[in-house]
N, C-alpha and C positions, 0 to 999 in steps of 0.2 A: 727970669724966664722959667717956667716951668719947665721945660724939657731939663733942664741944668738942673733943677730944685727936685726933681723924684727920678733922676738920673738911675740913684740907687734902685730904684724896683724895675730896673729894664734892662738887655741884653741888648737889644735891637733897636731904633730909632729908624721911622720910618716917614719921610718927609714927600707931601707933597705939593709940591712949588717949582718952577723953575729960576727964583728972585734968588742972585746971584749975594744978596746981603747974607744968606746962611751959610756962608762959606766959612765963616768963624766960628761959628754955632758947629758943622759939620767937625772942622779940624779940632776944637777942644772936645767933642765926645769921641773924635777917633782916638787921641790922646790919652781917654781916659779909657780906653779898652772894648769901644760901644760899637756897635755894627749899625753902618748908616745905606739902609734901602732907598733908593730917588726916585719918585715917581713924577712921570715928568708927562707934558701934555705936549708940548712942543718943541721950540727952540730953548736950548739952555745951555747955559754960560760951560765953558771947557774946566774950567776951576770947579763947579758943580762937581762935577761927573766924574772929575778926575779923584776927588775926596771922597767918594761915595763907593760903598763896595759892592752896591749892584747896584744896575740904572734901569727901570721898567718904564716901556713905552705904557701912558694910560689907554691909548687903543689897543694894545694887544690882550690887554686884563678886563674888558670891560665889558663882555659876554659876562663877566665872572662878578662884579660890583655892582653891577645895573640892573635893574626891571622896566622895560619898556613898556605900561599898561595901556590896554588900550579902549578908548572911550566908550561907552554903552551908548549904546542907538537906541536906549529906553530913552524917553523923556519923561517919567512921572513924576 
């Protein structure tokens, strides 16, 4: 897995999914000293969240990650 293989050039590990299979993926990089950010959309597993050292709703950030364009009334 990549995240595990360039572990070494990162501080922070910044996931997002709420699939409850990276619960092992999270616990060996807290392990190894790695800050794990969760960006989450919805519902997500208690085991997540609880491993994670900060949990960001994606609607609260998403003024900040999105461009909403909007269509031109040209038709050329």
């Amino acid at each position: 897995m990549v995240a595990i293989r360039l572990m070494s050039k990162y501080d922070t590990f910044c996931l997002f999914s709420s699939d409850s299979d990276f619960v092992s993926l999270i616990k060996f990089l807290k392990n190894n000293r790695k800050k794990v950010i969760l960006i989450k959309g919805g519902y997500v597993q208690y085991s997540l969240k609880a491993n994670s050292d900060l949990v960001i709703n994606a609607q609260d950030i998403k003024a900040n990650v999105a461009c909403i364009k909007q269509k031109s009334s040209f038709l050329g």
